[in-house]
N, C-alpha and C positions, 0 to 999 in steps of 0.2 A: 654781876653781869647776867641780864636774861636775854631770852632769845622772845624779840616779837617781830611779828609777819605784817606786813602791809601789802594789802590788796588793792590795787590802784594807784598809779603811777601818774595821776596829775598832779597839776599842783600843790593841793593839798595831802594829797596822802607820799608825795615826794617831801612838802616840806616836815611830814607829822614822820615820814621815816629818819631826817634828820634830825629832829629835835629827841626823839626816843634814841637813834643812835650818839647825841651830845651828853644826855643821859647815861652812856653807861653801858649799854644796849647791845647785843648781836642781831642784825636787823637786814629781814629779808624784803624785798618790795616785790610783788608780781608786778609785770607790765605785758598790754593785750598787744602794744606797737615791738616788734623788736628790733626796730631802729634805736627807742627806747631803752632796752634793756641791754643794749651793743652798748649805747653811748653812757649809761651809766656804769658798767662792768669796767669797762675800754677808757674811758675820757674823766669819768667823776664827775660827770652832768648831764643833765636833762636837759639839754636846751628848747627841745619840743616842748614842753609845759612849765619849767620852771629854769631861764637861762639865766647865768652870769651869778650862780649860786655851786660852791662848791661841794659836792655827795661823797662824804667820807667813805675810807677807805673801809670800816665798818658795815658797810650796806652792799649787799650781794643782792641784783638783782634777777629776776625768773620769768622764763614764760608759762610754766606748765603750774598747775596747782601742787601736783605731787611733790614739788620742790621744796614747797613751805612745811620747813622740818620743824614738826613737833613743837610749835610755839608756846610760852605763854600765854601772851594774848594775839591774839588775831584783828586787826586795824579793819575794817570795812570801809572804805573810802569810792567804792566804786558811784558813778549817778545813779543816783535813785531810782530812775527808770529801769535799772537793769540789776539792782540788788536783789531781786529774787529770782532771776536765771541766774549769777554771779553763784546764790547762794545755793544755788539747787545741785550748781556742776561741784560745787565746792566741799556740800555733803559727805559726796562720795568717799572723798579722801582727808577730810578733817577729821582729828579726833573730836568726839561728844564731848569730852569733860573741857577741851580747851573754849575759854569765855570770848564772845565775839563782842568787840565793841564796834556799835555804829559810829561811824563819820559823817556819814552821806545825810545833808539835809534833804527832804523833800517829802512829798504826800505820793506813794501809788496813781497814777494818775486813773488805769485801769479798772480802781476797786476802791477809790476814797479810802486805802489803809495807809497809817503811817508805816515806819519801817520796822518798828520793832513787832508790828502787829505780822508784818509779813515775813521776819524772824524765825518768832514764834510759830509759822505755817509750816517754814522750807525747815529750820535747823531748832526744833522744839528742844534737844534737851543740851544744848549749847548754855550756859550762861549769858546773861545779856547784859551789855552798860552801853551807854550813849556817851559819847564827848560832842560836847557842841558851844560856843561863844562868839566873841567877836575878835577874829583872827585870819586877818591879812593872810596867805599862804607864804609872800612872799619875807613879811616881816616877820613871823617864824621862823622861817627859814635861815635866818640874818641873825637869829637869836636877838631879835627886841623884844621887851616885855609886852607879854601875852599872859591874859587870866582867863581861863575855861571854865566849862562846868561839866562832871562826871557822874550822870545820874543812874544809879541802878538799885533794883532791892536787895541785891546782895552787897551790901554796906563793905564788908573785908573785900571784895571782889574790887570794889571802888578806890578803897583805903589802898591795895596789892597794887592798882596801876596808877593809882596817883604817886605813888612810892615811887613806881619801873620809869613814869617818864616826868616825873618832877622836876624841878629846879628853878634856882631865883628867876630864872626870864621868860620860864614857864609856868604857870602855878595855876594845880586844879583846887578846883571847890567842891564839895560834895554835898550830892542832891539823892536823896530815892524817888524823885518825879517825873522817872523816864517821860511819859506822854508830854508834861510842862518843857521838860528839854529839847524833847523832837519838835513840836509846833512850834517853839521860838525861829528854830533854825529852817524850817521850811514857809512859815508865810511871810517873815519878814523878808524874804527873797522879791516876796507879791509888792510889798510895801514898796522896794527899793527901785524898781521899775516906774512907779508911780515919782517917786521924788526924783528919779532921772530927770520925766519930762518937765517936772519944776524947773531942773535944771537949765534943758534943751531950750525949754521956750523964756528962759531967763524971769521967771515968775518971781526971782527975791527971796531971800532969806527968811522975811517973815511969812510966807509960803509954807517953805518947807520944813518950818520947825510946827508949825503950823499942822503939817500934813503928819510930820515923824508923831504928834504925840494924837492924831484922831488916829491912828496907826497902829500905835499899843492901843488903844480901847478895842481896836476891831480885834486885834489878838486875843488878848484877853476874853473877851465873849465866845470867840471860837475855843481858845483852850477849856476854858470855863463849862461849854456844853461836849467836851472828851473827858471831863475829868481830872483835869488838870489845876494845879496849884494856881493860884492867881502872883505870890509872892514869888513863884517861878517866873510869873510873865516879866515881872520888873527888874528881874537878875541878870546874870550876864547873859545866858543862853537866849534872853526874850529882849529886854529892853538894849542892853549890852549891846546884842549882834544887831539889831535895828539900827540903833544907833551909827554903828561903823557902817554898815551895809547901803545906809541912807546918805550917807556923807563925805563919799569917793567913788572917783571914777574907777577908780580901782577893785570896785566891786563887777562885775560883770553885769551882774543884774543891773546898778543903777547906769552901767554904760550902757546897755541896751534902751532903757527909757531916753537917756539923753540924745542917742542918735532917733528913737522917736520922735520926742522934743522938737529936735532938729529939721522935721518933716519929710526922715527917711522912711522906704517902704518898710513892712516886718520883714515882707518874706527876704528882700533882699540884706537886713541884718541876719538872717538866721542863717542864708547862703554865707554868708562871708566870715563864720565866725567859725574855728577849730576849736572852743571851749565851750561847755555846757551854761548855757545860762535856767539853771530850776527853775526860777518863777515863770519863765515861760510855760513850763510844762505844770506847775503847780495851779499858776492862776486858774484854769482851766476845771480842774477837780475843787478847786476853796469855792471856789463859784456854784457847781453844782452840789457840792453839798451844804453849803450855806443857805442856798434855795430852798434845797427838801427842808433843813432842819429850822427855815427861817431866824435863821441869824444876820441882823444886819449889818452888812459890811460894804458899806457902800464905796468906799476907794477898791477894795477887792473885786467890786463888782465894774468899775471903773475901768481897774488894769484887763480885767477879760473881755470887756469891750473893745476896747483898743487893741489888742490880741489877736481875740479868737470871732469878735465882732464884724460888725461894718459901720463904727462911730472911728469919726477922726478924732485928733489931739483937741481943738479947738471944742467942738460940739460934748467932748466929755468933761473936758473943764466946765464949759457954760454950766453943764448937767449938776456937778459938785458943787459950785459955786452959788447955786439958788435952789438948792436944799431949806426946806421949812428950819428954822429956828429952832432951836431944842435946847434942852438942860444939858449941861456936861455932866458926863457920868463914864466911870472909866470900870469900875469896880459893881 
C-alpha cells in the first residue's frame, strides 16, 4: 500500500482518486468546495462532480494543502488555467523529492506554455510525469477498461506508478515524450468542439470521421514544431484521446460544440455550465501560437472563430468546406 495525494476533486481527479484507491492505495484528495469534501468524508460521494459513483472508504478527503501527508506521488488534476497558482501555494508545503504527475490537459492560455513547462517554473526540482489518454472519468470510475499513457524521463519514476495505480481495468503504457503526451490531451479538446458542431448541425458520420482524421494531421504538425514524437500523436494520449473526446457527448468539449451546433449562444453555454470545458480556453492560445509559428491548422483556426470570433456555425463551415484542394499528408 502506498500513499498518493490527488489535488482536485472533479471528475477526473475524483474518479483517478478511486481507481489508485482500487489499486491498493492510501489516497488523499484536496477539494477547493467543502461541500465537497463534507460529502465525500460524510456520504462516500461526490455528487457535485462525479454522482451515483461510490468513494471508498480509503480516500480521505482535505481542504487545506498541509493535509496532503507526505505522498508518494502527488496527482495534479486541478484546470489548467490554475495549475500554476495551484502549484505555487502548493510549493510551500510539498516535499521536493515527492514526483508530481500532471492530469490536467491544456495549454497556459496566459503564456502559450504547456504544463510541464509551467512545472518546471513553479516546482523545478519536483520530479515530473504526465498521465494522459482516452478516459471517460466516469467509466474509470466504474472500473471499465481504460488504457493510458505515462510519460516522463524518469523511466523508474514511470515504471513506480504504473506499478502504485495499475491493474487489469487500468493499464498504463509507458512513454518519455512528456511534450507528445501533454499536446495530445490538450488540442484534441480544440478538435472535439469542432466535431460537436458536426454533431449539432447533423452534418453525418462521414463528416466527422472526416474532420477526426484532418484533426490528427493538425496535431501532429503542431506537436511536431514543440518537439514532440510524431508516433506519440497516433498513441493513446493523441490519436486515442481524440478519438473518445470526438465521439460522445460525454465529452464536455464535444457537448459544448453540439449545443453550438445547435445555434446556442457561447456566452450563454459558458453561463450555464459548472464544468470546465479546455478547449474553450485552449482554442484561444493554439490559434495564437499557431499564427506566430505559422502552422496550419485550419479546423483549430475554425473552433476560435466560432469562440473567440464573430463567424457563426454556418459561415465557418462554408469557410472549411472550400478550402483549395491539397495532397493529404499527415506526417
Amino acid at each position: 500500500m502506498g500513499k498518493i495525494a490527488v489535488l482536485g476533486a472533479g471528475a477526473w481527479g475524483t474518479a483517478l482518486a478511486i481507481t489508485a484507491a482500487r489499486a491498493g492505495n492510501e489516497v488523499t484528495i484536496w477539494a477547493r468546495e467543502p461541500e465537497v469534501v463534507s460529502a465525500i468524508n460524510d456520504k462516500r460521494e461526490n455528487s457535485l462532480f462525479l454522482p451515483d459513483v461510490e468513494v471508498p472508504s480509503s480516500i480521505a478527503a482535505v481542504g487545506d494543502y498541509a493535509e496532503l501527508e507526505k505522498p508518494d506521488f502527488l496527482l495534479m488534476v486541478a484546470p489548467a488555467q490554475f495549475v500554476r497558482s495551484v502549484a505555487a501555494d502548493l510549493s510551500t508545503t510539498l516535499r521536493e523529492s515527492v514526483p508530481v504527475v500532471l492530469c490536467s490537459k491544456g495549454i497556459e492560455q496566459s503564456t502559450g506554455k504547456l504544463m510541464s513547462d509551467v512545472m518546471a517554473e513553479v516546482m523545478p526540482k519536483n520530479p515530473l510525469a504526465v498521465l494522459s489518454g482516452p478516459s471517460f472519468a466516469i467509466e474509470a470510475a466504474r472500473g471499465l477498461p481504460t488504457a493510458v499513457t505515462i510519460a516522463s524521463k524518469y523511466q523508474k519514476l514511470a515504471q513506480s506508478l504504473a506499478q502504485a495505480i495499475g491493474q487489469p481495468t487500468f493499464r498504463p503504457y509507458l512513454s518519455r515524450d512528456v511534450v507528445g503526451a501533454e499536446i495530445g490531451g490538450a488540442v484534441k479538446n480544440v478538435f472535439a468542439i469542432a466535431c460537436g458542431v458536426v454533431a449539432g448541425k447533423k452534418l453525418g458520420e462521414n463528416a466527422r470521421a472526416a474532420l477526426i482524421t484532418r484533426s490528427l494531421a493538425e496535431m501532429v504538425r503542431f506537436g511536431e514544431s514543440r518537439g514532440a514524437d510524431p508516433e506519440t500523436m497516433v498513441g493513446l494520449s493523441g490519436l486515442g484521446d481524440l478519438i473518445l473526446t470526438c465521439s460522445s457527448p460525454l465529452s464536455r468539449n464535444m457537448s459544448l460544440g453540439m449545443a453550438l451546433g445547435e445555434g446556442k449562444d457561447i456566452a450563454e453555454i459558458m453561463d450555464n455550465r459548472k464544468t470546465v470545458a479546455e478547449g474553450y480556453h485552449t482554442s484561444e492560445i493554439l490559434h495564437r501560437v499557431a499564427a506566430e509559428d505559422k502552422i496550419d491548422m485550419p479546423i483549430a483556426r475554425a473552433v476560435y472563430d466560432l469562440l473567440h470570433g464573430d463567424k457563426d456555425v454556418d459561415e465557418v463551415i462554408a469557410e472549411l468546406l472550400s478550402r483549395p484542394i491539397s495532397k493529404e499528408e499527415m506526417f
